[in-house]
C-alpha positions as a Python dict, from the first residue, in 0.01 Angstrom:
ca = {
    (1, 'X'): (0, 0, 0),
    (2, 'X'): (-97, 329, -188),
    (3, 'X'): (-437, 386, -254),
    (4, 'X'): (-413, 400, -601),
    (5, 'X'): (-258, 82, -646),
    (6, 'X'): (-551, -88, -399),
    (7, 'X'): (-832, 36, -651),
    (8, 'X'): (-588, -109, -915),
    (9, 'X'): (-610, -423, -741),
    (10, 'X'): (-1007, -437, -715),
    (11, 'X'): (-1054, -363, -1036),
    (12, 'X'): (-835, -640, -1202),
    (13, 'X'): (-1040, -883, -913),
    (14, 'X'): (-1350, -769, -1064),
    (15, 'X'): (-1234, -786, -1429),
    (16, 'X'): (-1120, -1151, -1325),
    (17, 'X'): (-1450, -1233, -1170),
    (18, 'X'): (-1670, -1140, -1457),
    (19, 'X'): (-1445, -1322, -1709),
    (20, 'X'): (-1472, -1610, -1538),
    (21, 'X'): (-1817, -1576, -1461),
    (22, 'X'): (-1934, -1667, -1841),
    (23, 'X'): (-2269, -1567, -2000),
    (24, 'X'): (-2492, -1835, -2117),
    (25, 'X'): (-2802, -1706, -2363),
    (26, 'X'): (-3059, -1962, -2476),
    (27, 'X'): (-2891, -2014, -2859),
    (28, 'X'): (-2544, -2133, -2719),
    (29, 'X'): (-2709, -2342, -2411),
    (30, 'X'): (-2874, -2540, -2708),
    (31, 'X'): (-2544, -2615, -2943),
    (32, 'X'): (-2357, -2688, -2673),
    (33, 'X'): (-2622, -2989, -2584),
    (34, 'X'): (-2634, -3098, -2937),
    (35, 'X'): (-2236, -3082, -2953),
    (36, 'X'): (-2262, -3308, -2621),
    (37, 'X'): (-2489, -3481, -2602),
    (38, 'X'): (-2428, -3881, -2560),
    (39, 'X'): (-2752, -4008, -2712),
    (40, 'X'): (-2789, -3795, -3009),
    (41, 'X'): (-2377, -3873, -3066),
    (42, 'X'): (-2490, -4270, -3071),
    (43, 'X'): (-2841, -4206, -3274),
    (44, 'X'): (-2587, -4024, -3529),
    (45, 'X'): (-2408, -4287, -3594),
    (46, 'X'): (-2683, -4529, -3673),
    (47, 'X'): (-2818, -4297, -3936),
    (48, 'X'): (-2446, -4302, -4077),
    (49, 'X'): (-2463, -4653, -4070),
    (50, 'X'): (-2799, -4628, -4260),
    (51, 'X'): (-2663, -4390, -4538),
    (52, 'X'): (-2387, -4655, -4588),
    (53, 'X'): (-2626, -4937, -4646),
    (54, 'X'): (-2843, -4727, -4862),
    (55, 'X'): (-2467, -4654, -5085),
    (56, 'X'): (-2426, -5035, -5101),
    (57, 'X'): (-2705, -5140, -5293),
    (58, 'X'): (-2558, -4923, -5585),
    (59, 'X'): (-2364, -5252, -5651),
    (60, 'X'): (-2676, -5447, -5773),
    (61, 'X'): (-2671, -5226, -6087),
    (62, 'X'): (-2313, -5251, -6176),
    (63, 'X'): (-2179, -5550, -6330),
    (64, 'X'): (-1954, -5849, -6194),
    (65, 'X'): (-1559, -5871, -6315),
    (66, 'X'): (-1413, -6163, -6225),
    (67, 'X'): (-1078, -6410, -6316),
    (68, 'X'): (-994, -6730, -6259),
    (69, 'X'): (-627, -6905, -6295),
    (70, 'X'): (-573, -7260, -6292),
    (71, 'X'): (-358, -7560, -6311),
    (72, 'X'): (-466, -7915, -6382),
    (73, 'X'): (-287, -8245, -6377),
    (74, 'X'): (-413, -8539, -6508),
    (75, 'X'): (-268, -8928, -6397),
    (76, 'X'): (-354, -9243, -6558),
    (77, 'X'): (-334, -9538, -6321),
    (78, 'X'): (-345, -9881, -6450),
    (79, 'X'): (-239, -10250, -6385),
    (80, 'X'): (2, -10211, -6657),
    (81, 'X'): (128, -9844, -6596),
    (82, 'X'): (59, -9721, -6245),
    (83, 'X'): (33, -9320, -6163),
    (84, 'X'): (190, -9235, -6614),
    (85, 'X'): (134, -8852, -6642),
    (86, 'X'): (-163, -8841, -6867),
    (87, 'X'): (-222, -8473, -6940),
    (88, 'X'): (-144, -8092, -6787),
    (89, 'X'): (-411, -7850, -6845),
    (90, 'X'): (-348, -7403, -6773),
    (91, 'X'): (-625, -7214, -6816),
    (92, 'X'): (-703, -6832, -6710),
    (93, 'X'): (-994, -6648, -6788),
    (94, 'X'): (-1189, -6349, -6729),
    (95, 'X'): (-1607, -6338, -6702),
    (96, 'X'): (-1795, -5988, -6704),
    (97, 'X'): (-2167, -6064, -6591),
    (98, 'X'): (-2453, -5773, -6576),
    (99, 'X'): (-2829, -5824, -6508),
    (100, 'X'): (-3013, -5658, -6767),
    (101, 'X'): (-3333, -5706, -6629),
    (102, 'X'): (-3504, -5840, -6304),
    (103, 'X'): (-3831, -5707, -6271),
    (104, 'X'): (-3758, -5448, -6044),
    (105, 'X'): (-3602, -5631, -5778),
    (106, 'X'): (-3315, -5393, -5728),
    (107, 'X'): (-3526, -5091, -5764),
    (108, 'X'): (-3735, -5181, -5494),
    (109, 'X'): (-3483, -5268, -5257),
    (110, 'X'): (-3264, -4948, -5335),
    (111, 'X'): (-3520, -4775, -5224),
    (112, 'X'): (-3615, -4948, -4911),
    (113, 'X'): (-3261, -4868, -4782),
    (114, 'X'): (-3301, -4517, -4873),
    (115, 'X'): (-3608, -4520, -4680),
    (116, 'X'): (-3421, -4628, -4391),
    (117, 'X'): (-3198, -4430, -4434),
    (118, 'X'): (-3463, -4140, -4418),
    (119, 'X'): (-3615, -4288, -4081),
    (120, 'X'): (-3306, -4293, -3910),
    (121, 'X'): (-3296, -3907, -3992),
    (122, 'X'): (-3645, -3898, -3833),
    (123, 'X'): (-3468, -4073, -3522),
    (124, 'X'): (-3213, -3780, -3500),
    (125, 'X'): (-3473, -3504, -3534),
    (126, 'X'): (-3654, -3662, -3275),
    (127, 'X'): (-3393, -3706, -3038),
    (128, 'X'): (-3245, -3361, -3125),
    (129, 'X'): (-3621, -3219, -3048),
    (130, 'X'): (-3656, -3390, -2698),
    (131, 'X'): (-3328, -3240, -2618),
    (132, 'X'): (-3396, -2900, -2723),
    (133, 'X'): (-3657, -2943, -2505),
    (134, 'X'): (-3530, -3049, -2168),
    (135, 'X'): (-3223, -2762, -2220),
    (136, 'X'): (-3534, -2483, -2272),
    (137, 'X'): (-3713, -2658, -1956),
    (138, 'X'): (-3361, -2666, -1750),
    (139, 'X'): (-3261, -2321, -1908),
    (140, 'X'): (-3615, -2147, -1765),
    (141, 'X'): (-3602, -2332, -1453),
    (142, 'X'): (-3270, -2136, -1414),
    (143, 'X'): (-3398, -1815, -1449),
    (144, 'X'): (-3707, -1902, -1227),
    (145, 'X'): (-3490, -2014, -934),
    (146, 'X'): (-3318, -1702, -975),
    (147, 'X'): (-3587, -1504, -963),
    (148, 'X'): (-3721, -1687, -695),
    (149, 'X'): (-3411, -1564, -500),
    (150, 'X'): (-3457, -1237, -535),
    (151, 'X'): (-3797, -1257, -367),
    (152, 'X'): (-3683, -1451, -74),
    (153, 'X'): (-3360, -1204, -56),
    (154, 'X'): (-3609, -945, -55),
    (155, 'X'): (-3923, -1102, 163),
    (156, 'X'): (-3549, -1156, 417),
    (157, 'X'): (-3533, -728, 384),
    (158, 'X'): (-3870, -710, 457),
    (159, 'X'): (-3882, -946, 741),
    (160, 'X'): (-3642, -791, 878),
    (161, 'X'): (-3742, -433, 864),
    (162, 'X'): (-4088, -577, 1056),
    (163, 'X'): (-3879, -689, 1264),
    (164, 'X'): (-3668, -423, 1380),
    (165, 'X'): (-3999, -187, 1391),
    (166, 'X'): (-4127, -415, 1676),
    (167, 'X'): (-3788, -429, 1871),
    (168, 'X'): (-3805, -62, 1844),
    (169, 'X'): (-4201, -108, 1954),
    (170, 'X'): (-4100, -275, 2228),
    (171, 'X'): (-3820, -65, 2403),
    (172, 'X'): (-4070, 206, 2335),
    (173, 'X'): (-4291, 33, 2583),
    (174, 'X'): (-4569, 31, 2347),
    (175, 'X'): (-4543, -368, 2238),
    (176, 'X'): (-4539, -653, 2376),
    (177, 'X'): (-4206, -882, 2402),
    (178, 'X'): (-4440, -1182, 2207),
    (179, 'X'): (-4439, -905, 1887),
    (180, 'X'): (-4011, -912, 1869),
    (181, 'X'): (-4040, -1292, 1956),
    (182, 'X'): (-4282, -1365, 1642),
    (183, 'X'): (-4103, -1126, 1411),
    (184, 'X'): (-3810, -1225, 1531),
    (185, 'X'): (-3962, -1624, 1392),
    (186, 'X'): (-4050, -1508, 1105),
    (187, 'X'): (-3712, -1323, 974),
    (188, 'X'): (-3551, -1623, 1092),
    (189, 'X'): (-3743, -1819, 865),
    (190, 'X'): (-3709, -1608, 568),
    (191, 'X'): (-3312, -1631, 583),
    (192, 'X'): (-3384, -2009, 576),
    (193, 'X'): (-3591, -1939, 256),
    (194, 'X'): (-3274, -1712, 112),
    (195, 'X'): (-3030, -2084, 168),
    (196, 'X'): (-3314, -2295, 43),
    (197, 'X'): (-3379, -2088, -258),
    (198, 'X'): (-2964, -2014, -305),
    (199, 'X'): (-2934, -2415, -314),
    (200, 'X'): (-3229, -2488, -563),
    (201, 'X'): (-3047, -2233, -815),
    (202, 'X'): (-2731, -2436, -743),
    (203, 'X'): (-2899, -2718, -838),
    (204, 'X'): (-3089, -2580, -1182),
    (205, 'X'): (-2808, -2495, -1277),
    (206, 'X'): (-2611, -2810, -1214),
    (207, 'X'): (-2905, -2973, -1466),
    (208, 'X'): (-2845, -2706, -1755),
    (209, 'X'): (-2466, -2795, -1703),
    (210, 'X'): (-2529, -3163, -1748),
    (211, 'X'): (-2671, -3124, -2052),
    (212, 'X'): (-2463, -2880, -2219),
    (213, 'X'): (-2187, -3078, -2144),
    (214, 'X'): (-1977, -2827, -1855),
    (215, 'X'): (-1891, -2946, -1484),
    (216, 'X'): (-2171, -2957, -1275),
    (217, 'X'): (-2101, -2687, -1039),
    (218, 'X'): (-1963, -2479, -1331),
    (219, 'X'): (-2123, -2086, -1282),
    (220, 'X'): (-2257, -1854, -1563),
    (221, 'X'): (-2450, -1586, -1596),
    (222, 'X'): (-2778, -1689, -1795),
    (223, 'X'): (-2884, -1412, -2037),
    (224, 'X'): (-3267, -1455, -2061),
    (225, 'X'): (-3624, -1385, -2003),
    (226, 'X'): (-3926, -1578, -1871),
    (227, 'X'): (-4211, -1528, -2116),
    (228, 'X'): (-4529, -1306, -2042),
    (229, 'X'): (-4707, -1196, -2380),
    (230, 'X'): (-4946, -1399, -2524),
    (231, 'X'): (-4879, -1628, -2828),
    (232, 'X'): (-5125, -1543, -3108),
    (233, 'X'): (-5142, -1851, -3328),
    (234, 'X'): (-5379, -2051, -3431),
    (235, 'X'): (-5495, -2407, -3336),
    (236, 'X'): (-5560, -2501, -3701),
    (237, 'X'): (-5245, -2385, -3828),
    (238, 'X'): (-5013, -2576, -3604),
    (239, 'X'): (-5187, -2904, -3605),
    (240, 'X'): (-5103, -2847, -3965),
    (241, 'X'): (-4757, -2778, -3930),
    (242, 'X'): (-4702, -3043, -3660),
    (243, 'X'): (-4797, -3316, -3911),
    (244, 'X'): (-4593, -3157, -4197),
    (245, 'X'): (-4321, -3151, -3922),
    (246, 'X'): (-4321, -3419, -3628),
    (247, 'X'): (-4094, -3668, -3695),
    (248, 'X'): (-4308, -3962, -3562),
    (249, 'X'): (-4533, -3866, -3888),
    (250, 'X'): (-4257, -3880, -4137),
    (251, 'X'): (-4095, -4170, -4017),
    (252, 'X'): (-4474, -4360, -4027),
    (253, 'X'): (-4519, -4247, -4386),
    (254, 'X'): (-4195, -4353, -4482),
    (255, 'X'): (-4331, -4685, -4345),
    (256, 'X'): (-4617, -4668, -4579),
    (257, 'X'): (-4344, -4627, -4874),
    (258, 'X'): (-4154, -4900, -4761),
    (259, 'X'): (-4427, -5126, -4767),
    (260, 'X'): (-4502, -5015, -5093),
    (261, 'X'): (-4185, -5124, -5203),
    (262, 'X'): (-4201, -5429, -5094),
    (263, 'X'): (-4477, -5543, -5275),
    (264, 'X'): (-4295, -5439, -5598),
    (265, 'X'): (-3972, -5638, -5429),
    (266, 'X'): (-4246, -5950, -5434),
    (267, 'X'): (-4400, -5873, -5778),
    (268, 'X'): (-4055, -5885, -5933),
    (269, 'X'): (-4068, -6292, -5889),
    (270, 'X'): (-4295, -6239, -6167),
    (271, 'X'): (-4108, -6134, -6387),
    (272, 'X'): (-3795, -6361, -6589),
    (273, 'X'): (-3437, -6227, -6558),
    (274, 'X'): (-3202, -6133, -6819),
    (275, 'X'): (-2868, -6166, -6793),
    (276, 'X'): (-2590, -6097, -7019),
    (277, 'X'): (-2189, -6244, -6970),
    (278, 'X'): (-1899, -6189, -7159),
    (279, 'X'): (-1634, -6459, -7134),
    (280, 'X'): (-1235, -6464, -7247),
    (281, 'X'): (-1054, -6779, -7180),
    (282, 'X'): (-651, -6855, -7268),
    (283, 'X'): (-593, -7253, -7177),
    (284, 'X'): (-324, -7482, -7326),
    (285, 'X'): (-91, -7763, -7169),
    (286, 'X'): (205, -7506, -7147),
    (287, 'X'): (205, -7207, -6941),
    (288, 'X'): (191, -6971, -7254),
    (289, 'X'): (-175, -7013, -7309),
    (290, 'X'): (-144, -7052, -7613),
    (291, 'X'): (-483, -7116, -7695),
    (292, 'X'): (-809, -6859, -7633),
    (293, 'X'): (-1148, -6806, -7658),
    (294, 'X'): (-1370, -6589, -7618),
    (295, 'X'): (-1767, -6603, -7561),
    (296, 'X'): (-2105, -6343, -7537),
    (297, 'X'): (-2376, -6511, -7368),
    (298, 'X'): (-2758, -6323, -7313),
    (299, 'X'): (-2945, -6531, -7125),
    (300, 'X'): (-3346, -6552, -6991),
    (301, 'X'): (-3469, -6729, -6687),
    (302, 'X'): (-3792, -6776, -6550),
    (303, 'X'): (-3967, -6972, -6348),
    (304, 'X'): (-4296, -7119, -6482),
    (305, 'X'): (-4414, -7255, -6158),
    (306, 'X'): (-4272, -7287, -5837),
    (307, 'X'): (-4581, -7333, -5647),
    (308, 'X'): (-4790, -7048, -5506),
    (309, 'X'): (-4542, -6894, -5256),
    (310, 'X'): (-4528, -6579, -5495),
    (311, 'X'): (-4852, -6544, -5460),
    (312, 'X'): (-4907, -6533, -5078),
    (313, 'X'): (-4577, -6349, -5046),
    (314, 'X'): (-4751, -6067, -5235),
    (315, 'X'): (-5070, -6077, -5004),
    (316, 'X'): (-4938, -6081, -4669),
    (317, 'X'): (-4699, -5774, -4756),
    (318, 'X'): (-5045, -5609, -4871),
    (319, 'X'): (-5184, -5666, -4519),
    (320, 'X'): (-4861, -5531, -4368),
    (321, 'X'): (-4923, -5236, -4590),
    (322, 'X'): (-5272, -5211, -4448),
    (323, 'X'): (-5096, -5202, -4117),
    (324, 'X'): (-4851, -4959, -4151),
    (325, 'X'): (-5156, -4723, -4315),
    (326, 'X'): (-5363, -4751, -4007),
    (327, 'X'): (-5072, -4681, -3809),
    (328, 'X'): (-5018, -4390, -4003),
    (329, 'X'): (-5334, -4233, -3956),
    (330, 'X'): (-5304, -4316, -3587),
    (331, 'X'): (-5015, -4140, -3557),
    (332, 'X'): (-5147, -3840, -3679),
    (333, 'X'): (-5446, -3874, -3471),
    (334, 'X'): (-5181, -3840, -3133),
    (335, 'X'): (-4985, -3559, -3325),
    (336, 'X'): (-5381, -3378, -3299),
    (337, 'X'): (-5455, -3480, -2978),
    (338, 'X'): (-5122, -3365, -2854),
    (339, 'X'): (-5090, -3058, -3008),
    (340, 'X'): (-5476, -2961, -2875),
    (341, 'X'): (-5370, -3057, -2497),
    (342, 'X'): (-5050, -2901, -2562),
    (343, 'X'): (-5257, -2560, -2710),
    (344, 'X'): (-5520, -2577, -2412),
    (345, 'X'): (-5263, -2636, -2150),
    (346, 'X'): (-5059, -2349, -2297),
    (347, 'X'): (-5444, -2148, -2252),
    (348, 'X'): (-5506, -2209, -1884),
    (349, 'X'): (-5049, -2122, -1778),
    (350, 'X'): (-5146, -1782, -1960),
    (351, 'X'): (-5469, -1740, -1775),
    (352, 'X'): (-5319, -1850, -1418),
    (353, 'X'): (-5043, -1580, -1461),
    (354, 'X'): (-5231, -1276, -1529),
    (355, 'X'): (-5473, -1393, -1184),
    (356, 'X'): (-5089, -1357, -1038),
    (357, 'X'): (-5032, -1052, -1181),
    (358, 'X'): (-5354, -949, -1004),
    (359, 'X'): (-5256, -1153, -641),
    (360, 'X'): (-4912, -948, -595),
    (361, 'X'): (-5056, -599, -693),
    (362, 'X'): (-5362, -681, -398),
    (363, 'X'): (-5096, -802, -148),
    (364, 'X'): (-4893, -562, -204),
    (365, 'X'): (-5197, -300, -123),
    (366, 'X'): (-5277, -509, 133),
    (367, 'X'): (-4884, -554, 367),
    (368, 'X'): (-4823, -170, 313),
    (369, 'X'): (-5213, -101, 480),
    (370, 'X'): (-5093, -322, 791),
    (371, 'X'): (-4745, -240, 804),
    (372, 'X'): (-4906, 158, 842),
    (373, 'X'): (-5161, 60, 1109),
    (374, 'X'): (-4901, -160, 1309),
    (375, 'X'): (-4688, 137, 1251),
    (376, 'X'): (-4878, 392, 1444),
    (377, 'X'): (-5055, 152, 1703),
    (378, 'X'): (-5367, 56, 1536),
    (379, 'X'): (-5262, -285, 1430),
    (380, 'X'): (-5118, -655, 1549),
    (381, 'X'): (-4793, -799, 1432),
    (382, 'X'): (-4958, -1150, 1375),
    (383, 'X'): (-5140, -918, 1056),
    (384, 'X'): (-4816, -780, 974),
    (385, 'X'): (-4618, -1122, 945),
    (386, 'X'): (-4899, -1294, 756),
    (387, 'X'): (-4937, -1019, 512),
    (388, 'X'): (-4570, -1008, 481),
    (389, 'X'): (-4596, -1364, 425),
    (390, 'X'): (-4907, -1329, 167),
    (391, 'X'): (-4699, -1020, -8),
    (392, 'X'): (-4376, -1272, -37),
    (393, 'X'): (-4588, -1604, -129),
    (394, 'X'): (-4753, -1412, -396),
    (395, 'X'): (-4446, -1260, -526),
    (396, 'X'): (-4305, -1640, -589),
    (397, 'X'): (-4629, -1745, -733),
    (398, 'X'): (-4603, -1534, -1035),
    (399, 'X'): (-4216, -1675, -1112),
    (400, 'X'): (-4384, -2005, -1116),
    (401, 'X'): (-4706, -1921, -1315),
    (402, 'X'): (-4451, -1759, -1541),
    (403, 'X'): (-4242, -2048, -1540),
    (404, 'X'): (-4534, -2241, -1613),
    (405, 'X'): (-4666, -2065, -1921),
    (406, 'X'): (-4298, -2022, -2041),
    (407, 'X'): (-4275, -2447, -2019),
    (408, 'X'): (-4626, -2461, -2193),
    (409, 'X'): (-4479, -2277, -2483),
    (410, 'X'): (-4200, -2509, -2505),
    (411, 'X'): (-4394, -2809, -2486),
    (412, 'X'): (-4571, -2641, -2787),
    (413, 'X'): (-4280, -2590, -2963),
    (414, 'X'): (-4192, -2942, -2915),
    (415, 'X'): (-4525, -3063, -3007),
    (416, 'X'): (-4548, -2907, -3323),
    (417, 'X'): (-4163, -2951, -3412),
    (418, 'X'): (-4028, -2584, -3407),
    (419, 'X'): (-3735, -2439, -3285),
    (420, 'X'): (-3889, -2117, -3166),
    (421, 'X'): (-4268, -1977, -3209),
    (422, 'X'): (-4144, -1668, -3029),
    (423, 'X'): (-4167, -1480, -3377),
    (424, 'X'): (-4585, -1511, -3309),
    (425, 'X'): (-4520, -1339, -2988),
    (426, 'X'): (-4624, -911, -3032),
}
């Protein structure tokens, strides 16, 4: 094969590879979970449902149009003439009925439905939230497993190189055959690290892919960053917008409003109702219908007692309204509580990273000041492997205390009811 046509060859391979190899940023991990997911599918539906409902009670304010056709015969029986045809009777007619006035009855239920209606949005927020959530959480995890390789791949280089310096120690005649043997261990180990850390990547990203909806051994290149700046915002302003926001709060207050309207539901037995019905009748004893009539009725009912179950009807929904205000304000107490944990916890990730920060630069210091004494004679490889060891442990205990303040700020986010607070971030 000519040359040319073999670097052809490699370079359609490696155009093939990286199409196929799709890139996955954080913005298209999370509509492809809301455009799959199972649970917020079914939660969508039942606030459908509820926006139906809500429509129906429309028809309590639009009037009634009914008909009625008919055919009557009439017998006489008697000792004298048993089963003579007495009579025939047709009649058709056509009633229009509309409730002029019921005390608010319909009002208040109208608008009980639309507060369901409005919950069950709350529901879908809510799920939609929690699922934003776990695809940030899987989404990080990603890119801290894959980090996490690259220190083992490179604590594997590093073991290694150790290695090889006290084979060539040793055939110098100036180690001993237990240095090779326990640096020999040790990069052993490490290439057991590389598989371990290779597999946990395999399966973060088999999580992402579940909930984004691709096959779980599915590869893509995530697009992304683990966060490191600080977040400036402030604890007062985002317990405020976490109960202008959190859907647990709206759906409680729409609670509140529901109850509300149920004591005007009550009140409206009250009240009389007023009805008005228009009727038009054609009836005769031959099916031309010869005759008609026609008739406007406006009528008033009320009930002047029907003992006191009005009455305690109206006081036991107050108590439930009672109820569903404490509730409220317990709610919000949570939402507070929360959003303080969340704040403090997000505090002490931040704090625990930049001590890592500090950890890798002083093992660092410290495996290149042994690896030069062991280098020259002055040192032992049991100091060499365990600062190696220090150097790589502290290396993949800033990916997690990154990972960790990065989780921190989405469990803020999801406190609070955001999509992203990485605007605050400078």
């Amino acid at each position: 094969m000519p040359g040319w046509l073999k670097v052809g060859a490699i370079i359609i391979f490696v155009l093939t590879l990286s199409h196929n190899l799709r890139a996955l940023n954080l913005d298209e991990a999370l509509s492809l979970a809301q455009e799959n997911c199972p649970l917020l599918k079914q939660q969508s539906r039942w606030q459908e449902r509820a926006h139906y409902l809500y429509k129906s009670t429309i028809d309590a304010y639009l009037p009634t149009l009914a008909t009625n056709l008919s055919y009557q015969r009439t017998f006489e029986s008697s000792l004298y003439s048993p089963g003579r045809l007495w009579d025939n009777q047709y009649q058709w007619d056509l009633s229009l009925k509309y409730r002029l006035f019921d005390g608010g009855y319909r009002f208040s239920r109208r608008k009980q439905a639309l507060y369901d209606w409005k919950q069950s949005q709350s529901d879908v927020e809510k799920i939609k939230n929690e699922l934003m959530a776990e695809v940030k959480k899987a989404f990080f995890e990603v890119l801290a497993r894959r980090e996490i390789l690259k220190v083992r791949q490179q604590a594997c280089q590093i073991a290694q190189r150790n290695y090889r310096l006290a084979l060539a120690r040793k055939q110098a005649g100036i180690a001993k055959i237990s240095d090779v043997t326990q640096a020999q261990v040790r990069y052993t180990n490490a290439r057991m690290d590389v598989i371990s850390a290779r597999k946990e990547l395999e399966q973060a990203m088999a999580d992402l892919n579940s909930l984004i909806g691709w096959p779980l051994n599915k590869e893509a290149k995530v697009e992304g960053r683990l966060y490191t700046a600080w977040l400036k915002i402030s604890l007062p302003a985002i317990e405020d917008l976490a109960l202008k926001r959190r859907p647990e709060v709206k759906k409680q207050l729409l609670e509140v409003k529901k109850a509300e309207a149920a004591i005007k539901e009550f009140r409206s037995a009250y009240f009389p109702k007023v009805d008005l019905e228009v009727d038009y009748n054609r009836f005769d004893s031959q099916p031309d219908l010869s005759q008609r009539e026609a008739a406007l009725l406006v009528a008033l009912h009320y009930d002047l007692f029907d003992g006191l179950g009005r009455y305690y009807k109206v006081k036991a929904q107050k108590k439930v309204l009672e109820s569903v205000q404490a509730a409220l304000e317990e709610t919000k107490r949570r939402t507070r509580l929360e959003v303080f944990k969340a704040y403090k916890e997000m505090q002490k990730a931040y704090a625990n990273f930049k001590i890592a920060q500090e950890l890798v630069k002083e093992a660092q210091v410290n495996y290149e000041q042994v690896y030069g004494e062991y280098k020259v004679g002055k040192g032992d490889v049991i100091a060499l492997i365990n600062a190696e060891m220090n150097l790589a442990q502290s290396k993949i205990s800033l990916v997690n205390q990154k990972l960790n303040y990065t989780l921190s700020i989405v469990n803020l986010e999801k406190t609070i009811f955001v999509k992203s607070l990485m605007g605050s971030i400078k």
